[in-house]
TIMAR-529822 format. One record per residue (C-alpha): residue in one letter; x, y, z. Coordinates in steps of 0.5 Angstrom, whole numbers, padded with zeros to 4 digits, always signed. Example, Ala and Ser with C-alpha at 12.3 -4.5 7.8 and 13.67 -1.06 7.14 Angstrom:
# residues 2
A+0025-0009+0016/S+0027-0002+0014/
END
This chain:
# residues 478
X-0066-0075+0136/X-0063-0070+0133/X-0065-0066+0127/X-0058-0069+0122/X-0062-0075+0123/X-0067-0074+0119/X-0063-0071+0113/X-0062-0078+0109/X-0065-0080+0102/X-0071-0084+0106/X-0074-0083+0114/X-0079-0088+0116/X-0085-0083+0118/X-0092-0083+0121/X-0097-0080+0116/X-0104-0078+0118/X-0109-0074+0115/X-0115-0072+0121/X-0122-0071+0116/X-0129-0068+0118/X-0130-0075+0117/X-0125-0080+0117/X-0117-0080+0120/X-0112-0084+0116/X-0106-0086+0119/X-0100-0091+0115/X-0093-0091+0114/X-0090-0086+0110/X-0089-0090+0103/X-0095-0093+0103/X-0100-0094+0098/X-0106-0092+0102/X-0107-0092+0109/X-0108-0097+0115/X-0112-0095+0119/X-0118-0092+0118/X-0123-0090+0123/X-0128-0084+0124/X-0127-0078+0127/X-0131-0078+0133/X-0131-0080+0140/X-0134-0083+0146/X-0134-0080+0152/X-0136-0083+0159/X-0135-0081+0167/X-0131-0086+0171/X-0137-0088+0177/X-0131-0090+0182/X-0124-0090+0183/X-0123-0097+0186/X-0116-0096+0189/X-0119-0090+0193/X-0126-0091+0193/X-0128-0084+0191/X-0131-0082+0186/X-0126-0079+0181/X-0131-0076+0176/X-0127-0076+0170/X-0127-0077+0163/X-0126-0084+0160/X-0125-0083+0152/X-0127-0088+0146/X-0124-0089+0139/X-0125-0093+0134/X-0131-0096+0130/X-0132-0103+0134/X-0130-0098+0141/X-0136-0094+0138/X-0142-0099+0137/X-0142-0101+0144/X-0148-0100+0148/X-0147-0096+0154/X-0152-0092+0156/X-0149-0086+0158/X-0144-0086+0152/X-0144-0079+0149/X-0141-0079+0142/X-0138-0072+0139/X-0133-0069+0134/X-0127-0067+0137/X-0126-0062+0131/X-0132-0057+0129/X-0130-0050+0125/X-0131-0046+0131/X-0128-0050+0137/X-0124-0056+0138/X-0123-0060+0144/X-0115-0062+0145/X-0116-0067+0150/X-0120-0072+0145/X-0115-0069+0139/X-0110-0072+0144/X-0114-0079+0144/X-0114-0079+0136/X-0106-0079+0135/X-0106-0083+0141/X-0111-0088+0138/X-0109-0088+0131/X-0100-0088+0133/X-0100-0093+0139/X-0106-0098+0139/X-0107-0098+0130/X-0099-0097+0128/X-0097-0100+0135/X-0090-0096+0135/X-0086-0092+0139/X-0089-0084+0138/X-0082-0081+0141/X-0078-0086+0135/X-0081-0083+0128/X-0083-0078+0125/X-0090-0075+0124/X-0093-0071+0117/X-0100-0069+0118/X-0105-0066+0112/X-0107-0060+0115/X-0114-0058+0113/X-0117-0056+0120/X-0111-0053+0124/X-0111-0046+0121/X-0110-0041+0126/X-0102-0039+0128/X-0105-0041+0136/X-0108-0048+0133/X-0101-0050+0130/X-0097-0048+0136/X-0103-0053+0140/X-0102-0058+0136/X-0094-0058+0136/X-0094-0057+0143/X-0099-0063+0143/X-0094-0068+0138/X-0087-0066+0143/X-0089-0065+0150/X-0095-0071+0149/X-0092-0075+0145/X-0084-0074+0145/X-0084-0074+0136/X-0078-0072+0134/X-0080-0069+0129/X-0087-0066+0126/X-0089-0063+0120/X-0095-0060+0117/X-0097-0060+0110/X-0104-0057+0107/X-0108-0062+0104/X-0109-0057+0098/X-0103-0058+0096/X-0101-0066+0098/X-0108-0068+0093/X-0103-0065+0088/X-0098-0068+0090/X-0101-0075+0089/X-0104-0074+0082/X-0097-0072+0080/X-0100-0064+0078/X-0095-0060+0082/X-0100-0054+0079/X-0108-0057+0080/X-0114-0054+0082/X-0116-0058+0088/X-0123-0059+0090/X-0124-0062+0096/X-0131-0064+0098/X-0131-0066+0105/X-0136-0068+0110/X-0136-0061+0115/X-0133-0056+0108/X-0132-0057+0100/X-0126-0052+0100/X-0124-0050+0093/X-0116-0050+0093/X-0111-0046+0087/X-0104-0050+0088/X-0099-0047+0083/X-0092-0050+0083/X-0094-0054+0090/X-0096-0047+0094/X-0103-0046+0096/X-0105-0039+0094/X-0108-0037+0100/X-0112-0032+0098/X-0115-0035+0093/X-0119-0041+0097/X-0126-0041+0098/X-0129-0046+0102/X-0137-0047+0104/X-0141-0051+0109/X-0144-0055+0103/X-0140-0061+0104/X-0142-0068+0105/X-0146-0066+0111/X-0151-0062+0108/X-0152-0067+0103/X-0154-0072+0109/X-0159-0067+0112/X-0162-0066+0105/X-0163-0073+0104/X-0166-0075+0111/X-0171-0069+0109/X-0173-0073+0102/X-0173-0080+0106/X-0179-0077+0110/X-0182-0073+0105/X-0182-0079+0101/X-0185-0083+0108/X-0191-0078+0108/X-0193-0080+0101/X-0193-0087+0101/X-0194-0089+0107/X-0197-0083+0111/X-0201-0087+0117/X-0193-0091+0118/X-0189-0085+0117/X-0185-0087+0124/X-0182-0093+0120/X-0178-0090+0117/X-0175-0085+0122/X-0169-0089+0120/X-0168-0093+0127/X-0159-0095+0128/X-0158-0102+0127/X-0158-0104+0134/X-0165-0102+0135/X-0167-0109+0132/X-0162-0113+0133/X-0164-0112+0140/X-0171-0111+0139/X-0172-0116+0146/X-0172-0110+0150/X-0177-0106+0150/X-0172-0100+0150/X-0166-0099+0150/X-0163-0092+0154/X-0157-0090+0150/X-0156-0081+0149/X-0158-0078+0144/X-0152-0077+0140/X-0150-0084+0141/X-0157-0084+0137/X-0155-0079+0132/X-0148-0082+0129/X-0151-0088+0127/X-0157-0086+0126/X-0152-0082+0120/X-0148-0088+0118/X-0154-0091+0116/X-0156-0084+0112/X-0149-0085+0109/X-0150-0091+0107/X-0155-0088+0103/X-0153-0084+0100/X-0147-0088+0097/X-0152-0093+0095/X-0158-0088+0091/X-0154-0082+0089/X-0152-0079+0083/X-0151-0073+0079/X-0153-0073+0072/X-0147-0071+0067/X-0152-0066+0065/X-0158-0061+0067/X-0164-0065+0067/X-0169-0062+0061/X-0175-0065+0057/X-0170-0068+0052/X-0166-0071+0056/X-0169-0073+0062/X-0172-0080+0060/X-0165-0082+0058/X-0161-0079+0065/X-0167-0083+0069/X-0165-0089+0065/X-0160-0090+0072/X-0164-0088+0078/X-0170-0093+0075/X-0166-0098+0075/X-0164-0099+0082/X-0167-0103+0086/X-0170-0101+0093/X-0166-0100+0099/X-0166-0104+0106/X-0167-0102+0113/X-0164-0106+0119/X-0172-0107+0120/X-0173-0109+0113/X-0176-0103+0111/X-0176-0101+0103/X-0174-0095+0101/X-0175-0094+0094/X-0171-0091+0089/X-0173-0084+0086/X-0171-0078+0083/X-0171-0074+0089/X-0167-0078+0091/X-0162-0081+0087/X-0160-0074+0084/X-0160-0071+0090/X-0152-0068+0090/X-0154-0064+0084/X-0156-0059+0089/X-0149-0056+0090/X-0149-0054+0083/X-0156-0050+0084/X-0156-0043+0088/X-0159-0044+0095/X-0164-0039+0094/X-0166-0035+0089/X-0164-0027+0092/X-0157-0028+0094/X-0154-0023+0099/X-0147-0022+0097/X-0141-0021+0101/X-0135-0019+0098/X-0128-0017+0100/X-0124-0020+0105/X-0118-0026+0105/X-0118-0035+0105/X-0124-0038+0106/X-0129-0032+0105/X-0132-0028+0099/X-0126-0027+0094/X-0125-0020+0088/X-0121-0022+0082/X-0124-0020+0075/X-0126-0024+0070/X-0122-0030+0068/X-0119-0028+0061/X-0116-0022+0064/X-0119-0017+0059/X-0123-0011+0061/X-0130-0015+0062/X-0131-0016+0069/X-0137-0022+0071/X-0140-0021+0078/X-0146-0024+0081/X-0151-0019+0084/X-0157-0019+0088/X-0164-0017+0086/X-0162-0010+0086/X-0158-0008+0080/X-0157-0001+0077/X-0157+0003+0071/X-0150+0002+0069/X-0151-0006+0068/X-0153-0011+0062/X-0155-0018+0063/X-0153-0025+0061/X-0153-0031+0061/X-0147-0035+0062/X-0151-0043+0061/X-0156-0043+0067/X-0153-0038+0070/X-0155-0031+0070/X-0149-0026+0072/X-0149-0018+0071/X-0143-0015+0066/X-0141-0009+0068/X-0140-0003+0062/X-0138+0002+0067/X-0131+0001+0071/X-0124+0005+0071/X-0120-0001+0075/X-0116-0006+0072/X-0119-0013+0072/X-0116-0016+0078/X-0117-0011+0082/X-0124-0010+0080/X-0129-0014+0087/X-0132-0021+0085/X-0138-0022+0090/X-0139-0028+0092/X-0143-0031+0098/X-0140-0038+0099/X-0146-0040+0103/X-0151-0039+0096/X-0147-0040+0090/X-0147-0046+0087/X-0141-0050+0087/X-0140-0048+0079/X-0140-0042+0081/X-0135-0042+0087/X-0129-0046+0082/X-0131-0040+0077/X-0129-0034+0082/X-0123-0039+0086/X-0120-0038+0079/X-0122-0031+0078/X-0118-0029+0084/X-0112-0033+0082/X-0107-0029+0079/X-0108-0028+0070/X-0102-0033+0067/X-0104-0040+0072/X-0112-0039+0070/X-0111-0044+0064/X-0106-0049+0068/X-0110-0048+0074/X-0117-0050+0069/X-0113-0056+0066/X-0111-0059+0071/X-0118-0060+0076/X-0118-0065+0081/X-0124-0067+0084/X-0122-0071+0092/X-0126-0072+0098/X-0132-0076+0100/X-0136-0072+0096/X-0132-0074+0089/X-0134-0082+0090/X-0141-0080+0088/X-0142-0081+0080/X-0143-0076+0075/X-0140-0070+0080/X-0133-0069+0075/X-0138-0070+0069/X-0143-0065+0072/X-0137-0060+0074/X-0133-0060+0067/X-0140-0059+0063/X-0142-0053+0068/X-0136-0049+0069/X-0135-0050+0060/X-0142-0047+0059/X-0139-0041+0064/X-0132-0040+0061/X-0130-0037+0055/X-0129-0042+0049/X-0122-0041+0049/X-0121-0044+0056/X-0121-0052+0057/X-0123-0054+0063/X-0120-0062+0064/X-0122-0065+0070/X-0116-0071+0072/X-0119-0078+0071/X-0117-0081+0079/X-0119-0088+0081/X-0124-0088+0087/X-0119-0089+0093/X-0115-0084+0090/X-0120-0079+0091/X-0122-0081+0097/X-0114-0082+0101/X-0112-0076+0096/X-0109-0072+0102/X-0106-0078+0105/X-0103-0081+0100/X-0099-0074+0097/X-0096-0075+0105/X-0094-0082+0104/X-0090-0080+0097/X-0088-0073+0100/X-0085-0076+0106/X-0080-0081+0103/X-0077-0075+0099/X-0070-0074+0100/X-0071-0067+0098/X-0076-0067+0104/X-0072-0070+0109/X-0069-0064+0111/X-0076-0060+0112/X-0078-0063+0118/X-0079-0059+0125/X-0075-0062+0130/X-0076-0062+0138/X-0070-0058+0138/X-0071-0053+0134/X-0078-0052+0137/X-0075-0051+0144/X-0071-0046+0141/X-0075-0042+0136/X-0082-0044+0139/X-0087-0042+0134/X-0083-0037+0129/X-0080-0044+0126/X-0089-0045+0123/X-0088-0038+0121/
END
């Protein structure tokens, strides 16, 4: 299929969006995707070839969420995709899972647009191509940034995208439908980390109420007591651990909130109205977890510092540590320090968020270093300092146009949380307006931009053909 072919007002296309928790994939044009299945995989050895009677020892890969709640005994179940490594061969399944058993169409006859947010090395989009024209045979591909995509969805071609995903939240500029690049932050965390705090407050809770029975609440899978009969039931411990997280997941998404204000002596009796209210939640045993404030304003943890002494980490580019001066682009520059401060330095307080003004400084604004760790910060904070090293004039469009996406934007009361906080941290002359977005919205955010990017006929001519590849290789990504 030639590259003319696919220079029409509509081409029919495949749109998928690989997450750290979830892959979509659907038809271009669509409302919402039609297939959705976790991003992880299940992998066991073939015992015996039977043709040869040898043993082959190869690897046998299962997709899909009813292939994954099988009960095999030497199932190991991981994520293909990780900050620091990848695994192509289960990459490949992915594609081959969500293309030819969910869509149930022939790859070398459509198209594919994927919402890039884990492929970011020039090694890894040339991977990946290689996979989607040798693998596959895709007549064409295309590779858009999640960033922009979610701002194409809510129709903001300028938008502040904040991404809380499961591995990463990342924090997106999007200035007429460009990523700037250097002015994203990302940080570690994301819906995993809340995953993590909440096992810790389920057990500690478990430790007061029910000292001498801590171990019924160890949160055992489902399986467990379905099949209780057995007296034990020998399946791999990252079999284990991934369902034993779908059920922290489930937990989470019943219990947490953030209060649309920090909690205090003046309000707290009405924020805890909510979180009293809830009833208990239900194990697969029959256990009751009850509801708490630990636990249902659990979330509110990302708007708080991981620690009270910061080590900084300034300079650098994309996802690191960010410099730009202060956000109205006058000479006052804002910075947060650590617990060393010189003599040249005057305290205030922005809200509940302490920062060191600067009264000595030669450079101008935007050249003067913000220093920022993204593993401490609170999530407030990384927004401020994403805008800051944006450039002066798209502050404010960027500040009126936040949109709140990912997993972690379904929990109540986070965009509330956000606009209240970044409005104590920024001038009174700068408004802060976070996008009202439907539930589903946020969550199919990426992919839904794809579908409508896709059928764009001033589009059509964008895409990456097989044969421009061959002939150009990787300089036709650059």
């Amino acid at each position: 299929m030639s590259a003319e072919m696919f220079c029409g007002d509509e081409v029919s296309s495949i749109v998928a969006d690989i997450g750290g928790e979830y892959c979509k994939f659907g038809a271009g044009g669509q409302d919402i995707p039609n297939h959705v299945f976790a991003t992880a995989i299940g992998s066991t050895y073939s015992a015996m070839d039977t043709d040869s009677n040898i043993n082959s020892n190869k690897k046998k890969y299962t997709v899909g969420d009813m292939g994954l709640r099988s009960l095999q005994h030497d199932m190991n179940i991981t994520s293909p995709i990780t900050n620091e490594y990848k695994n192509w061969d289960e990459i490949e399944s992915l594609f081959q899972y969500g293309i030819e058993e969910c869509m149930r169409v022939d790859p070398r006859n459509y198209p594919l647009l994927l919402g890039n947010s884990q492929f970011t090395t020039l090694k890894e989009k040339e991977k990946l191509f290689q996979l989607f024209f040798e693998s596959f045979s895709l007549p064409a591909a295309y590779l858009a940034h999640t960033g922009t995509l979610s701002s194409i969805a809510a129709g903001r071609p300028t938008a502040l995208v904040i991404d809380m995903g499961a591995a990463q939240t990342r924090i997106i500029p999007v200035v007429d439908g460009y990523t700037l690049n250097r002015a994203i932050i990302c940080t570690n965390r994301g819906g995993n980390y809340l995953d993590g705090e909440l096992y810790k407050e389920i057990y500690n809770t478990a430790s007061v109420s029910h000292s001498s029975d801590i171990e019924q609440y160890t949160l055992y899978p489902w399986y467990v007591y379905r099949y209780k009969q057995y007296h034990k039931i020998d399946v791999t411990p990252s079999f284990f651990k991934f369902h034993q997280t779908q059920l922290i997941r489930d937990t989470k998404a019943y219990f947490c909130c953030v209060p649309t204000e920090p909690l205090t002596e003046n309000n707290r009796i009405d924020q805890m109205k909510l979180p009293l209210t809830i009833p208990p939640y239900e194990l697969p045993d029959g256990t009751l977890i009850p509801s708490s404030e630990q636990i249902c304003f659990l979330p509110e943890r990302v708007f708080f510092p991981s620690s009270a002494v910061t080590v900084t980490d300034t300079g650098g580019t994309g996802s690191g540590s960010g410099s730009a001066g202060s956000l109205s682009g006058s000479g006052t520059t804002t910075t947060t320090t650590t617990t060393t401060t010189s003599t040249s330095t005057t305290s205030t307080t922005r809200g509940k968020n302490r920062v060191e003004v600067s009264s000595q400084h030669s450079l101008p604004s935007y050249l003067v270093p913000m220093e920022v760790n993204t593993e401490t910060e609170s999530l407030s904070e990384l927004v401020y300092a994403a805008v800051a090293r944006s450039d002066v004039d798209v502050r404010r469009d960027l500040l009126s146009n936040i949109l709140v996406v990912g997993g972690g934007g379904l929990i109540q009361g986070i965009p509330q949380r956000l606009a209240y906080e970044l409005a104590e941290m920024l001038p009174g002359s700068m408004k802060v307006k976070i996008n009202p977005m439907l539930p589903v919205e946020r969550r199919f955010s990426p992919w839904i931009g794809g579908s409508v990017l896709s059928i764009c006929g001033s589009f059509q001519q964008m895409w990456v053909s097989k044969e421009q590849y061959a002939e150009y290789g990787v300089n036709v990504l650059m």
